[in-house]
N, CA, C and O of each residue as an XYZ file, in Angstrom:
424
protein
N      37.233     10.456     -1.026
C      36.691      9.629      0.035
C      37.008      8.165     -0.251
O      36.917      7.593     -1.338
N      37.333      7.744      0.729
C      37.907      5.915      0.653
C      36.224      5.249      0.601
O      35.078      5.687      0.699
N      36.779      4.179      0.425
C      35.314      3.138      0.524
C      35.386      2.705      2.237
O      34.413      2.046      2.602
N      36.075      2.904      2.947
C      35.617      2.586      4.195
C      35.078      4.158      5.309
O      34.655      4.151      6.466
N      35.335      5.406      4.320
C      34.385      6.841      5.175
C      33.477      6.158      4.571
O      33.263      5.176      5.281
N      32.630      6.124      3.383
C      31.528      5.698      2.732
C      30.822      4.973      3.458
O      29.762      5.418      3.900
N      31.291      3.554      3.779
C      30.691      2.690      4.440
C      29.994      3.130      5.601
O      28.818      2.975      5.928
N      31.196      3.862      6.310
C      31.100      4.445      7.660
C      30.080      5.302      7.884
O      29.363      5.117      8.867
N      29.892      6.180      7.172
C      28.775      7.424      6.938
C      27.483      6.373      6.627
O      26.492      6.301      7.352
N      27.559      6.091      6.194
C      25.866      5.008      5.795
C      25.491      4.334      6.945
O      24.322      4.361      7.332
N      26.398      3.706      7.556
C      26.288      2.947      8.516
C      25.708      4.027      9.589
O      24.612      3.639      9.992
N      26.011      4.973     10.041
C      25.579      5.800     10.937
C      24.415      6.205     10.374
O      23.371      5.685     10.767
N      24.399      6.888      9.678
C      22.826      7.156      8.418
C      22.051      5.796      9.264
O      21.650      5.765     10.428
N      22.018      4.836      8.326
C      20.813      4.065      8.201
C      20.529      3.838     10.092
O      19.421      3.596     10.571
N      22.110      4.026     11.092
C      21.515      3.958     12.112
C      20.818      5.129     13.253
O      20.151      4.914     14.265
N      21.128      6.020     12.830
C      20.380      7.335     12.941
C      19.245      7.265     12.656
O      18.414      7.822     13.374
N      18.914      6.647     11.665
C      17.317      6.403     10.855
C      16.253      5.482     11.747
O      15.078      5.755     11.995
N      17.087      4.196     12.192
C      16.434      3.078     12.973
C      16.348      3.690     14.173
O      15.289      3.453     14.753
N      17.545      4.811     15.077
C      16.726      5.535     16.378
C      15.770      6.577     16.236
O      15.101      6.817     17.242
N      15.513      7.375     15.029
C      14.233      7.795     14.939
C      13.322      7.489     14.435
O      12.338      8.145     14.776
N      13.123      6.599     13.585
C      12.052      5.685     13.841
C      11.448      5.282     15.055
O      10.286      5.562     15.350
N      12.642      4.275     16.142
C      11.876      3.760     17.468
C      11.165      5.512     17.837
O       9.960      5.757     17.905
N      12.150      6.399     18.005
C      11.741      7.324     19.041
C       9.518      8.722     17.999
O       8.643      9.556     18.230
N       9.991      7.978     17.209
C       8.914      8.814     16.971
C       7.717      7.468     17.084
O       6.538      7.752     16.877
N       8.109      5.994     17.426
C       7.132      5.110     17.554
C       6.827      5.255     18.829
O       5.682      4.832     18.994
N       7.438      5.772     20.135
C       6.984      5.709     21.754
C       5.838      7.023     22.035
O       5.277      7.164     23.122
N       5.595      8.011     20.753
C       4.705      8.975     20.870
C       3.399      8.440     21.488
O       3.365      7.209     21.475
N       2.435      8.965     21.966
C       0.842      8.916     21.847
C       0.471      9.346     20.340
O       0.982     10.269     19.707
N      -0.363      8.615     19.986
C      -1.243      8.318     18.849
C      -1.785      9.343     18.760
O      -1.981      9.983     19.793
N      -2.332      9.995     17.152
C      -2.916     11.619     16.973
C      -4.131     11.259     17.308
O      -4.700     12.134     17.961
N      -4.784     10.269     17.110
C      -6.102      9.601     17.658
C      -6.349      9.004     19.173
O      -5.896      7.957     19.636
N      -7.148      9.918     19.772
C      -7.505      8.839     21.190
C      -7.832      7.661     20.616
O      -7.860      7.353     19.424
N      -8.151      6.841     21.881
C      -8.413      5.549     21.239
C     -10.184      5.045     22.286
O     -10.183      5.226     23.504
N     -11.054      4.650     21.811
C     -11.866      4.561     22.635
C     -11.907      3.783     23.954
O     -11.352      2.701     24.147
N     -13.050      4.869     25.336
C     -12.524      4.284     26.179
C     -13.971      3.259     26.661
O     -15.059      3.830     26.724
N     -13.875      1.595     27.016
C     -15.018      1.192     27.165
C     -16.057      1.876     27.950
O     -17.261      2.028     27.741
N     -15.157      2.313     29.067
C     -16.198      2.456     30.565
C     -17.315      3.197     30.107
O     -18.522      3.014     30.263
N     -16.515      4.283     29.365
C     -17.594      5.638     28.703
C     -18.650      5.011     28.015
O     -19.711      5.600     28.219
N     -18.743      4.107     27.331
C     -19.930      3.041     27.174
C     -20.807      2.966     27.892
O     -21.834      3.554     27.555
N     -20.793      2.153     29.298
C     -21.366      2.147     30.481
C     -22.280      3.362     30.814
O     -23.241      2.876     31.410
N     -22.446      4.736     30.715
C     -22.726      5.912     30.936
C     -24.025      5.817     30.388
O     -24.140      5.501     29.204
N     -25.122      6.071     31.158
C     -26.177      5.904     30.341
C     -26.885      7.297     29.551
O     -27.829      7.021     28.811
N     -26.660      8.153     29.612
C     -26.641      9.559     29.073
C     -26.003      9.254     27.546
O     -26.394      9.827     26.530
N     -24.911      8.208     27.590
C     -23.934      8.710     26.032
C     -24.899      7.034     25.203
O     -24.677      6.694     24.040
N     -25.723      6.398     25.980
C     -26.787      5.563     25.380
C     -27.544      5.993     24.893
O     -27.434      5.898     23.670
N     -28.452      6.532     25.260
C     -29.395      7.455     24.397
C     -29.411      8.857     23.912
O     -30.340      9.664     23.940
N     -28.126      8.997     23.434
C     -27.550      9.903     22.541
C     -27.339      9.675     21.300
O     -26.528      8.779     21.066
N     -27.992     10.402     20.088
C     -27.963      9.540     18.763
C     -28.959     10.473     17.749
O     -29.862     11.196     18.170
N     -28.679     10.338     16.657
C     -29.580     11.037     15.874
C     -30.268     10.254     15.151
O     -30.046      9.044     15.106
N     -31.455     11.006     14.306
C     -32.352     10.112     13.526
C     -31.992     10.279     12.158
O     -31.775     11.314     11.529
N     -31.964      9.019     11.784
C     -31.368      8.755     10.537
C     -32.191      8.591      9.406
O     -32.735      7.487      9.390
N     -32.555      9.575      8.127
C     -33.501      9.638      6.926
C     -33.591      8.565      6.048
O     -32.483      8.117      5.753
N     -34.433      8.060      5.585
C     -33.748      7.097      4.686
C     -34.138      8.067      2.931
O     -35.274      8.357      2.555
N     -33.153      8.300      2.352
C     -33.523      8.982      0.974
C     -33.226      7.916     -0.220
O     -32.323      7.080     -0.265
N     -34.176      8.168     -1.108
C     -33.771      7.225     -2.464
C     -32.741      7.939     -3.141
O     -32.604      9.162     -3.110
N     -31.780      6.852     -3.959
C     -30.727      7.480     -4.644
C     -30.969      7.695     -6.268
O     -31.968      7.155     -6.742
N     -30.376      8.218     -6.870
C     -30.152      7.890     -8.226
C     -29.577      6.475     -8.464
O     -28.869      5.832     -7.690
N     -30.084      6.068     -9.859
C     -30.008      4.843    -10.025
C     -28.520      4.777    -11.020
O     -28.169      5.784    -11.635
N     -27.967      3.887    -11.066
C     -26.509      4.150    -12.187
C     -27.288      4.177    -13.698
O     -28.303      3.635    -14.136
N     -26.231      5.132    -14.278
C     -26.918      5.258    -15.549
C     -25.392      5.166    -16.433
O     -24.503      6.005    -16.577
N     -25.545      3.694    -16.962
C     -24.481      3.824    -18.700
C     -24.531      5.052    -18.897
O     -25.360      5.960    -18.838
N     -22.432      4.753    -19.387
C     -22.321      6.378    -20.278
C     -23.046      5.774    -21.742
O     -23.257      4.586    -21.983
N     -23.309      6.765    -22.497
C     -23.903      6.924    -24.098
C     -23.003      6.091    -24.909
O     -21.903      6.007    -24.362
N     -23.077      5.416    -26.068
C     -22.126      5.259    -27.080
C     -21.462      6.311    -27.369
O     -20.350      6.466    -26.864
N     -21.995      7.254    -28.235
C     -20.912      8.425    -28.585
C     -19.839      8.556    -27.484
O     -18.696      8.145    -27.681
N     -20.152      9.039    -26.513
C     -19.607      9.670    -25.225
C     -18.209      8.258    -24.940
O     -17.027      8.592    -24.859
N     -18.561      7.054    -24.848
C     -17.369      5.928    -25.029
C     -16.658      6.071    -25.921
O     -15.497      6.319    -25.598
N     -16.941      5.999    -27.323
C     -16.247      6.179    -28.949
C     -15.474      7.707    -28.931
O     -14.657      7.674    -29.851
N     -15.429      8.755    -28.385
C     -15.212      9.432    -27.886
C     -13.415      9.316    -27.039
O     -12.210      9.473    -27.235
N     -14.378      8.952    -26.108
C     -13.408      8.488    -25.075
C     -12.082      7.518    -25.354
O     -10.933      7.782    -24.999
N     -12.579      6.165    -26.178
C     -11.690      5.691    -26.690
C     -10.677      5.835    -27.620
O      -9.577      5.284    -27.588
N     -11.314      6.982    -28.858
C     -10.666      7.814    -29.791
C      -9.530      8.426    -28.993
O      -8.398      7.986    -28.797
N     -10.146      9.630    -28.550
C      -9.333     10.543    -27.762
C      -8.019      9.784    -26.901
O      -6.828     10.016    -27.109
N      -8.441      9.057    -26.134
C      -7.240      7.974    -25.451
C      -6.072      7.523    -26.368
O      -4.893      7.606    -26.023
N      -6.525      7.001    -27.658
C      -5.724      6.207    -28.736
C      -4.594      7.621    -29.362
O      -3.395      7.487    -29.606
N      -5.505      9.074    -29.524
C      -4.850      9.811    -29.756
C      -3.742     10.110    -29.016
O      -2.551     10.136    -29.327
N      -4.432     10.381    -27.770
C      -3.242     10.721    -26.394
C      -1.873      9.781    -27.011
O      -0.969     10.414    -27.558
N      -1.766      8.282    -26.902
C      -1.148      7.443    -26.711
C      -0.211      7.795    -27.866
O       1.008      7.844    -27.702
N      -0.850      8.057    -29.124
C       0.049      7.828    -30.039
C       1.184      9.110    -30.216
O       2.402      9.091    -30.394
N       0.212     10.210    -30.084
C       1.154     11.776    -29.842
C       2.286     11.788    -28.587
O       3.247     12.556    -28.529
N       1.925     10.710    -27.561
C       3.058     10.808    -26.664
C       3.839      9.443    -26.995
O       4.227      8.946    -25.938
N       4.220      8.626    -28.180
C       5.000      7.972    -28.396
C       5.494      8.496    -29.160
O       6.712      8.314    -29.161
N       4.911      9.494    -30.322
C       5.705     10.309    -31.180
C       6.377     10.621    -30.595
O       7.418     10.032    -30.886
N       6.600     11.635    -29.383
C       7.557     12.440    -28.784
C       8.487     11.829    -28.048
O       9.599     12.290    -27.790
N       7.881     10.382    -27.562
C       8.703      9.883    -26.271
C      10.293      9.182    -27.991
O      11.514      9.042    -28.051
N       8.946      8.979    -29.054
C       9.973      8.182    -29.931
C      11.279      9.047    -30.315
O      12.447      8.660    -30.278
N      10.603     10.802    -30.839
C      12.020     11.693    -30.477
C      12.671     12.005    -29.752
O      13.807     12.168    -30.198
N      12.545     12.238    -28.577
C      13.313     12.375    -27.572
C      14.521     11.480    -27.235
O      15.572     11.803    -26.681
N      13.973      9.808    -27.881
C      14.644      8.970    -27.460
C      16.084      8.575    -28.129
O      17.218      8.321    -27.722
N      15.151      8.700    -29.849
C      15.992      9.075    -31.324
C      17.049      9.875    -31.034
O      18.194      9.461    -31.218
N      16.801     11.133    -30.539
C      17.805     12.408    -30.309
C      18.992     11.989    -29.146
O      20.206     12.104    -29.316
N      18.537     11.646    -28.329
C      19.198     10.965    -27.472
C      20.735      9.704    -27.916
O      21.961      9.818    -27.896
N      19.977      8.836    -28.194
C      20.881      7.986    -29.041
C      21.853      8.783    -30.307
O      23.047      8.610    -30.550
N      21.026      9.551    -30.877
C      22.034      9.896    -32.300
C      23.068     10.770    -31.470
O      24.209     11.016    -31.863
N      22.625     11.126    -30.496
C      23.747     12.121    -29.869
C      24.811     11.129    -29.245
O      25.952     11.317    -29.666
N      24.662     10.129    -28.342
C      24.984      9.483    -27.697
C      26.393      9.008    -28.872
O      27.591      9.254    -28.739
N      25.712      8.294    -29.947
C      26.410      7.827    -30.897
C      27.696      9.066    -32.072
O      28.389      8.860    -33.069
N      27.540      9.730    -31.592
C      27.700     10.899    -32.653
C      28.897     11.304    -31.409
O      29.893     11.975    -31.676
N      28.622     10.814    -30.148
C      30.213     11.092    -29.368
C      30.975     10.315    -29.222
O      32.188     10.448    -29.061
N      30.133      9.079    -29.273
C      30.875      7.730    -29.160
C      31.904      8.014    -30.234
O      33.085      8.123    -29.907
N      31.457      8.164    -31.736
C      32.103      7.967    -32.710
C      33.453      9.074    -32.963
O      34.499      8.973    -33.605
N      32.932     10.017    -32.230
C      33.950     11.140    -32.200
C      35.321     10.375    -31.324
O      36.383      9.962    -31.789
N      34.695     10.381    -29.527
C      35.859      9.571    -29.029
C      37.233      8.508    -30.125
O      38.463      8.482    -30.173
N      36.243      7.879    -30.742
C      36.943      6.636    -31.770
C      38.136      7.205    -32.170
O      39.266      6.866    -31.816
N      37.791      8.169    -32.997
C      38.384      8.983    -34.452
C      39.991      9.597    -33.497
O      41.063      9.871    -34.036
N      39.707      9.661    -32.160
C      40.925     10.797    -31.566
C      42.066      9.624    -31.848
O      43.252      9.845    -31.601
């Protein structure tokens, strides 16, 4: 493929993209939208329920332990996934390098 099909193909792409966009923007909305007049109606005025008032629970601090805990455990997470992210990365490179060096040698 030349660099001017390339161009060409994108260009239609991204404009294919901008006519469905407009065309899925001229839809009706999945939501009606409210209508005032229906306001006006005096039936949908005194329509309404009665509303309880209940007490809530109050916020309650987590415990020390339960934080020390939490923070432990986190520090663990962190460090077991740098171990791995650190091999993965190690392995990566020594390989990387280990072809490089091969290429050289031909």
């Amino acid at each position: 493929m030349s660099l001017n099909e390339v161009t060409t193909a994108a260009a239609w792409i991204a404009g294919l993209a901008i006519v469905a966009l407009i065309a899925a923007g001229w839809r009706k909305p999945a939501r009606a939208t409210a209508d005032p007049a229906r306001a006006l109606l005096r039936r949908r005025r005194l329509a309404g329920e009665e509303v309880e008032d209940t007490g809530l629970e109050l916020y309650r601090r987590t415990s020390w332990p339960r934080r020390i805990r939490a923070v432990l455990g986190t520090g663990f997470l962190a460090v077991v996934t740098g171990m791995a992210l650190a091999t993965i990365i190690g392995i990566g490179v020594a390989a990387a390098v280990i072809t490089i060096t091969g290429l050289l040698k031909q």
